[in-house]
ChimeraX commands (.cxc) that place a marker at each C-alpha (Angstrom):
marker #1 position 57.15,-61.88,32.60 radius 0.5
marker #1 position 59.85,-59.39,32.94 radius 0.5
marker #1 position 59.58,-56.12,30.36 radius 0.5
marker #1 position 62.89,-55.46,28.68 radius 0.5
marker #1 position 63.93,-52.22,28.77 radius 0.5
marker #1 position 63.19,-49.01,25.97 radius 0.5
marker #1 position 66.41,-48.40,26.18 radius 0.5
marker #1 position 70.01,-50.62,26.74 radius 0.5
marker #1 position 72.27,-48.64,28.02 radius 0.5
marker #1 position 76.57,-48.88,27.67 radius 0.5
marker #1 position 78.26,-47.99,29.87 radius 0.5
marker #1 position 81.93,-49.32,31.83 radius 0.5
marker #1 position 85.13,-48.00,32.65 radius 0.5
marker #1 position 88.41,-48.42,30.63 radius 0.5
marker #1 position 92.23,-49.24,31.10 radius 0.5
marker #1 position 94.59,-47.21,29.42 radius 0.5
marker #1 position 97.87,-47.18,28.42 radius 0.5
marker #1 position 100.09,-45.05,25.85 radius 0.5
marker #1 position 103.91,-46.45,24.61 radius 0.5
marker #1 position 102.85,-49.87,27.06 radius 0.5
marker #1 position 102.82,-46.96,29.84 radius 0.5
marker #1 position 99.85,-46.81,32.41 radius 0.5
marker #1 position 97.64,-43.73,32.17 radius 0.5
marker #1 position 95.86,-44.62,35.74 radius 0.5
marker #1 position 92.81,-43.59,37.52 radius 0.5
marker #1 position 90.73,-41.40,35.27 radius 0.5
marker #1 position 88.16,-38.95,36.56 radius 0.5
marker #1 position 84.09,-40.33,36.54 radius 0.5
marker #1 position 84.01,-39.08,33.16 radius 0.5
marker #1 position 86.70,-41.66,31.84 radius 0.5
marker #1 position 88.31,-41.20,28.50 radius 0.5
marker #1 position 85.92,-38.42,25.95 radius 0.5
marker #1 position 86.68,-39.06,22.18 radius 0.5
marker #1 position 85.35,-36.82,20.03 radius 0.5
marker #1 position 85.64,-35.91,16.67 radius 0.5
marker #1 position 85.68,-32.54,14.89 radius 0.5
marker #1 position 84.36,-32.60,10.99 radius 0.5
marker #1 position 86.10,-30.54,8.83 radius 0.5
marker #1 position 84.42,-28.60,5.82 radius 0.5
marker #1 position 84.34,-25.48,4.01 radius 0.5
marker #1 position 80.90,-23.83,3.78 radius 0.5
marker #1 position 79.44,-22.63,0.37 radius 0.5
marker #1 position 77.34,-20.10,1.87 radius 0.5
marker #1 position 78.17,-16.88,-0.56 radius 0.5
marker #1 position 76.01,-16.45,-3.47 radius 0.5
marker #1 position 74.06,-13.49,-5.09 radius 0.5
marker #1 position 71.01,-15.55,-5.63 radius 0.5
marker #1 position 70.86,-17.13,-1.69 radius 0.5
marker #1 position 73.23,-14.06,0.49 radius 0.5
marker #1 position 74.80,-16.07,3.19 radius 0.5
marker #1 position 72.79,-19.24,3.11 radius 0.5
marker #1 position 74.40,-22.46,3.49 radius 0.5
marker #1 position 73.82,-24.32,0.45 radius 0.5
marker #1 position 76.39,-26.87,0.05 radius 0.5
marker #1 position 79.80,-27.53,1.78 radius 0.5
marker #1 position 83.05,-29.40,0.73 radius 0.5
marker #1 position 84.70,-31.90,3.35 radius 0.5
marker #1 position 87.79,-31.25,3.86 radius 0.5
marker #1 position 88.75,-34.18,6.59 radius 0.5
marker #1 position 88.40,-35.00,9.97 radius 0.5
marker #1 position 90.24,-34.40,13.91 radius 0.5
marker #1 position 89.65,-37.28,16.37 radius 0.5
marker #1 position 91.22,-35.96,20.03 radius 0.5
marker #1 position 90.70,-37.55,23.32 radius 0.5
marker #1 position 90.40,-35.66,26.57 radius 0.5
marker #1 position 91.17,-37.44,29.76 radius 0.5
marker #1 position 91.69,-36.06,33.52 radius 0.5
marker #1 position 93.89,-38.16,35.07 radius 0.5
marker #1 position 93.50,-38.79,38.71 radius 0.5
marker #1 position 97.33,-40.29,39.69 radius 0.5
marker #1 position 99.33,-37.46,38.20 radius 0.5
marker #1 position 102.44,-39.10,38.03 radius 0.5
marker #1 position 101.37,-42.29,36.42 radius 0.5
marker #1 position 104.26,-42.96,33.79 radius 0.5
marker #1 position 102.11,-42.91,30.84 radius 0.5
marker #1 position 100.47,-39.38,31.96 radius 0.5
marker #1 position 103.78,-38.06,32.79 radius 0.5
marker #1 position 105.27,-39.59,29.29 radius 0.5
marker #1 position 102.87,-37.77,27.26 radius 0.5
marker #1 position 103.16,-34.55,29.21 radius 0.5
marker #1 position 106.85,-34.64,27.78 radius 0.5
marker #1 position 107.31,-36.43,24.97 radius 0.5
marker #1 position 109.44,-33.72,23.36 radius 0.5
marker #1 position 111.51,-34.48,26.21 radius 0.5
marker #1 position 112.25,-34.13,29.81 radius 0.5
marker #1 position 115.67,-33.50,32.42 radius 0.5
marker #1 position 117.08,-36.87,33.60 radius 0.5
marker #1 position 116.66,-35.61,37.05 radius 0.5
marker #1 position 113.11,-34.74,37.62 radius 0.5
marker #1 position 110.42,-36.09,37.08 radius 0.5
marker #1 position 108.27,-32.80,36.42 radius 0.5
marker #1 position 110.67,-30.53,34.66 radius 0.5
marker #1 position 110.50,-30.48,31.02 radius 0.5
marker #1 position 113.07,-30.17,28.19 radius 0.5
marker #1 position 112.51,-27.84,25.31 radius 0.5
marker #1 position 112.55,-30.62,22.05 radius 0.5
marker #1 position 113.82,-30.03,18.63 radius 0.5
marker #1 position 112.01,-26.67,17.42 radius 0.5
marker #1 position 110.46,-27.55,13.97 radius 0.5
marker #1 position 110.33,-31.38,14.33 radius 0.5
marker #1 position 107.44,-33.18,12.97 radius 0.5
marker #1 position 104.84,-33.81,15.77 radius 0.5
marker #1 position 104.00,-37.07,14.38 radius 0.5
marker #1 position 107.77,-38.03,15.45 radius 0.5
marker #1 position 106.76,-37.89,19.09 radius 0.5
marker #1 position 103.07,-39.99,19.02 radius 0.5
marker #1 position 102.84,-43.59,20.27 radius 0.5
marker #1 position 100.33,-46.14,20.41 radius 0.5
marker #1 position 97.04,-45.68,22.82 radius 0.5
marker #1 position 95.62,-48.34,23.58 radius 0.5
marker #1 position 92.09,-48.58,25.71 radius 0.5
marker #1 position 90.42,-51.77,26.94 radius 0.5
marker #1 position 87.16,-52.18,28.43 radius 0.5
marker #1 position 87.27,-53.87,32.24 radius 0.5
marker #1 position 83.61,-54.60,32.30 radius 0.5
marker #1 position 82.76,-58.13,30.06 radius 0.5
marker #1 position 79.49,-58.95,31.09 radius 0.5
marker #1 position 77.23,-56.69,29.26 radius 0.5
marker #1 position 79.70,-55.97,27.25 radius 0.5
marker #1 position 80.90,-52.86,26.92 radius 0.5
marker #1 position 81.76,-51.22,23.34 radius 0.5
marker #1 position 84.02,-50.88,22.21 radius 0.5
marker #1 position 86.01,-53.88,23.78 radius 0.5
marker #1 position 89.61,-51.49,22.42 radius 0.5
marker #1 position 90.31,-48.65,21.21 radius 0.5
marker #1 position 93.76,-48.97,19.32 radius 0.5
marker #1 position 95.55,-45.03,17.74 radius 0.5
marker #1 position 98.74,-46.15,16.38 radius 0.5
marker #1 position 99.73,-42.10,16.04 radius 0.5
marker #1 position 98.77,-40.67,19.47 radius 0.5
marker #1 position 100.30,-37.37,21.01 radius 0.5
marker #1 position 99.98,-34.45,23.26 radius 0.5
marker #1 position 97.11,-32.44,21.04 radius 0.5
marker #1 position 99.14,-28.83,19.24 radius 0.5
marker #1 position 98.44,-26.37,21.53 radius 0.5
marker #1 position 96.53,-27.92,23.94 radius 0.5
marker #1 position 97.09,-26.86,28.05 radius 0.5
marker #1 position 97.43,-28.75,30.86 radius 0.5
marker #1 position 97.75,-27.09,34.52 radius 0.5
marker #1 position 97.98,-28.48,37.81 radius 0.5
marker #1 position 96.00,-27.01,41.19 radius 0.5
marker #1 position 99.39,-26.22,43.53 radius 0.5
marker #1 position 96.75,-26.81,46.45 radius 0.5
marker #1 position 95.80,-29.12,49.26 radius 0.5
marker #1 position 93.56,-30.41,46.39 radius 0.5
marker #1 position 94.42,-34.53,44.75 radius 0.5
marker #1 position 96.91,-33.60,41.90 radius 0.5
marker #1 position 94.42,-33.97,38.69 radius 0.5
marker #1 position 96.40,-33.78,35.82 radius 0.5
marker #1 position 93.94,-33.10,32.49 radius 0.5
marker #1 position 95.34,-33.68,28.87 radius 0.5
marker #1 position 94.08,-33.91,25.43 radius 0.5
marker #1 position 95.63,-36.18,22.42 radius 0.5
marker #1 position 95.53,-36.01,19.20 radius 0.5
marker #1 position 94.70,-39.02,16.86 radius 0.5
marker #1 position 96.57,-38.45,13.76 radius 0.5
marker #1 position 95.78,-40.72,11.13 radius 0.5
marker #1 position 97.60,-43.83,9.96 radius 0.5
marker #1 position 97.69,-46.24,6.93 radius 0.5
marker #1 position 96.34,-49.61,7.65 radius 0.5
marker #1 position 94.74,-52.17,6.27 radius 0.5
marker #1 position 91.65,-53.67,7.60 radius 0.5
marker #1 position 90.12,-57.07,6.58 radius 0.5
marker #1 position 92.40,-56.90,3.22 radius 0.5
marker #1 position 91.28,-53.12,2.44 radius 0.5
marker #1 position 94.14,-50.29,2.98 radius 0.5
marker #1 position 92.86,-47.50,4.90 radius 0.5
marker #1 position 94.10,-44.01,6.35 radius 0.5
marker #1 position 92.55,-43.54,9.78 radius 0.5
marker #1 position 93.35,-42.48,13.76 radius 0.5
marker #1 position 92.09,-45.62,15.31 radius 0.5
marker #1 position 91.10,-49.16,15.50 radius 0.5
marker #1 position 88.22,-50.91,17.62 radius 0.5
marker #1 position 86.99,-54.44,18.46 radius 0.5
marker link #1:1,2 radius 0.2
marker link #1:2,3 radius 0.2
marker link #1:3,4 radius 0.2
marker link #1:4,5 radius 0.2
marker link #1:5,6 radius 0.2
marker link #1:6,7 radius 0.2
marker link #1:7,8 radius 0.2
marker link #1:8,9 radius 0.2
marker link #1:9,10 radius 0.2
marker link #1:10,11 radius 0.2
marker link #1:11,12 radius 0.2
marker link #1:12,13 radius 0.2
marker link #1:13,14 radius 0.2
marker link #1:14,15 radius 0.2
marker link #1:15,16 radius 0.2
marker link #1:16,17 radius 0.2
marker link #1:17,18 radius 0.2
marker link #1:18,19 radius 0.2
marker link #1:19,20 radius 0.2
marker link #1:20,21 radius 0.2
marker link #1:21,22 radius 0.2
marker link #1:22,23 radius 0.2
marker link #1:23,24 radius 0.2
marker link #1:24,25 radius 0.2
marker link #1:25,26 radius 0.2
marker link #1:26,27 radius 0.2
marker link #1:27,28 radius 0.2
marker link #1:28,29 radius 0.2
marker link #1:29,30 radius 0.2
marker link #1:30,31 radius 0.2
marker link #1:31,32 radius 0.2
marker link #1:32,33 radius 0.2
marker link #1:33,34 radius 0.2
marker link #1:34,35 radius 0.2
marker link #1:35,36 radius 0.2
marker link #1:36,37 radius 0.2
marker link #1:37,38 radius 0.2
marker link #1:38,39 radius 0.2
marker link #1:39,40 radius 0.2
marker link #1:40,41 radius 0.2
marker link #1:41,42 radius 0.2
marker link #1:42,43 radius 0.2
marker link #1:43,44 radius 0.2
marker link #1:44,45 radius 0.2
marker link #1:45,46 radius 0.2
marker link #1:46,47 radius 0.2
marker link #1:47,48 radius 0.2
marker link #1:48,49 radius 0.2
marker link #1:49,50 radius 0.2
marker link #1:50,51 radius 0.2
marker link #1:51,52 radius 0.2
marker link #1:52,53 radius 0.2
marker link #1:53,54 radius 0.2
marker link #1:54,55 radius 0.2
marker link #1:55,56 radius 0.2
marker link #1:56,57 radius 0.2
marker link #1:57,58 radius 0.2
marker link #1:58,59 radius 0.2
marker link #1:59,60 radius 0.2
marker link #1:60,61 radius 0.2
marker link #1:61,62 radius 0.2
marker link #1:62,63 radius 0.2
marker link #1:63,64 radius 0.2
marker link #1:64,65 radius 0.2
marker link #1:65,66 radius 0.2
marker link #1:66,67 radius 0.2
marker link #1:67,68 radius 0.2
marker link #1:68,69 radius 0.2
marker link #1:69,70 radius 0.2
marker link #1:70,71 radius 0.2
marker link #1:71,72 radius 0.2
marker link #1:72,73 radius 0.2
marker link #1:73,74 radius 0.2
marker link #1:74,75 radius 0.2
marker link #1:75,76 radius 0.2
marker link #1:76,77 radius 0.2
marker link #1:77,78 radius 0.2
marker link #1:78,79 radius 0.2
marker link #1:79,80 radius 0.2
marker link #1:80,81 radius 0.2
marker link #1:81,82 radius 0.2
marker link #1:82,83 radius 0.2
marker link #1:83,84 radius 0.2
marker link #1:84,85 radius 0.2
marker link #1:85,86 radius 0.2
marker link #1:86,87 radius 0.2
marker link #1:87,88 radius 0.2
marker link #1:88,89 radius 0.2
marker link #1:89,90 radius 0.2
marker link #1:90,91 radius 0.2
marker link #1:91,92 radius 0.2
marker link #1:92,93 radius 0.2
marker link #1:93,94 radius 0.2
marker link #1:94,95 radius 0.2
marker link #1:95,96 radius 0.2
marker link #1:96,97 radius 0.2
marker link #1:97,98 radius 0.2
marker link #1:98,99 radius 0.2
marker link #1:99,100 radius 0.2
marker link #1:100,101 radius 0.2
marker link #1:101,102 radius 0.2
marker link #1:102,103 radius 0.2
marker link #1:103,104 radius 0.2
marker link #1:104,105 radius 0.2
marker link #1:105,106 radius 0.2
marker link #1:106,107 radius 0.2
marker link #1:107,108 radius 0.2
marker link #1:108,109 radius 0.2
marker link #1:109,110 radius 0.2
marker link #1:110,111 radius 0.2
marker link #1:111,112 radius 0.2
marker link #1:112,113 radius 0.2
marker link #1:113,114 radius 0.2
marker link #1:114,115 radius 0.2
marker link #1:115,116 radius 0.2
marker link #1:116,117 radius 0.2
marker link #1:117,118 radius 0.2
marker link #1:118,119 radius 0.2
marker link #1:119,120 radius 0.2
marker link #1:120,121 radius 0.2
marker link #1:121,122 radius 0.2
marker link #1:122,123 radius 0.2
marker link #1:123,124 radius 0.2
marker link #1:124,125 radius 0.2
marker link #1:125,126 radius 0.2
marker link #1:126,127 radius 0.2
marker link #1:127,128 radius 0.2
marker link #1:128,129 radius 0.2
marker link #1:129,130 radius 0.2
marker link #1:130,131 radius 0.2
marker link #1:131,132 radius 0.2
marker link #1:132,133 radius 0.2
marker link #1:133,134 radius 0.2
marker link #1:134,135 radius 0.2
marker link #1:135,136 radius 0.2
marker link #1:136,137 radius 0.2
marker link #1:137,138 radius 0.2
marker link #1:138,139 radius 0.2
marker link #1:139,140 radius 0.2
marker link #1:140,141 radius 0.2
marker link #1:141,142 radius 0.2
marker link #1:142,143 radius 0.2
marker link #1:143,144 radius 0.2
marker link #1:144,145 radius 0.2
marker link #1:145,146 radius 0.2
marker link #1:146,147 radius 0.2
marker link #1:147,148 radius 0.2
marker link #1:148,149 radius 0.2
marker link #1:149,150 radius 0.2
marker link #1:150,151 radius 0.2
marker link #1:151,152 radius 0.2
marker link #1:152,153 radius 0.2
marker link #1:153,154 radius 0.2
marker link #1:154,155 radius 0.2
marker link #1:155,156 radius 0.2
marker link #1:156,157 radius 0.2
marker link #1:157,158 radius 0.2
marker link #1:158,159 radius 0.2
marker link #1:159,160 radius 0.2
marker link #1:160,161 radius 0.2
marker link #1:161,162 radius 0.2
marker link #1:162,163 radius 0.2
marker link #1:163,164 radius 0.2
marker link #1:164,165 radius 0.2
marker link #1:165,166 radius 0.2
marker link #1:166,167 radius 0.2
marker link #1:167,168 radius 0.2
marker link #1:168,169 radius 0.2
marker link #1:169,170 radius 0.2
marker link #1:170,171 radius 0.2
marker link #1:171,172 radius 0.2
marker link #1:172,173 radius 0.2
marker link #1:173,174 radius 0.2
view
């Protein structure tokens, strides 16, 4: 009788696509979400010094970091200038509105597993309010090299409701 494993592992590669735009081949390590916590420490007393003995959250920063392996993918090259670009090139960017709100600019991400069978989770990944993270780089090796072009996004949250319940939040998942 066959043992089942200790440990079942998920793995499985995913499709994505921002404003209905293809994002294309990703680098092995795929889409990385992660999230930052947000909190200020109480950790200034005169009976504990600078011992952290309590904090107050204060929110939280979901970002995703991708490398994209077909540079000029629409959806990679949308991103890249969503505050604008020249009509006549493809690369060449346009300086936006200065002191528009960056939320102006997001569109929807949406990432969806290819692999069915295990199934990989999450099946989506669904951010309503996606951009180009606030001063976040991208750069591109001028080499012999394949054209990699690496970007991070922002998840900015959203009102939604889910299952009759109103919520504020950067994404979905099924």
């Amino acid at each position: 009788m066959a043992q089942p494993g200790l440990v079942v592992p998920i793995s499985g590669p995913y499709v994505g696509v921002w404003n209905a735009l293809a994002l294309g081949t990703q680098n092995d390590d795929g889409y990385i979400l992660s999230c930052t916590i947000q909190g200020q420490e109480i950790n200034a007393s005169d009976a504990y010094a600078l011992t952290l003995v309590e904090g107050i959250y204060r929110g939280q920063n979901w970002r995703l970091t991708f490398r994209g392996l077909e540079w000029n993918k629409p959806g990679l090259i949308a991103i890249l200038h969503e505050f604008g670009r020249t009509a006549a090139d493809t690369l060449a960017p346009q300086l936006g509105p200065i002191g528009d709100r960056w939320s102006t600019y997001g569109g929807t991400l949406l990432l969806t597993a290819i692999l069915g069978n295990p199934p990989t989770i999450p099946q989506t990944l669904t951010a309503l309010s996606a951009c180009f993270a606030p001063n976040s780089q991208t750069a591109f090796n001028m080499t012999s090299k394949m054209r990699e072009m690496p970007l991070e996004m922002v998840l900015l949250p959203y009102a939604t409701t889910v299952l009759g319940v109103p919520y504020a939040l950067p994404f979905t998942c099924t």
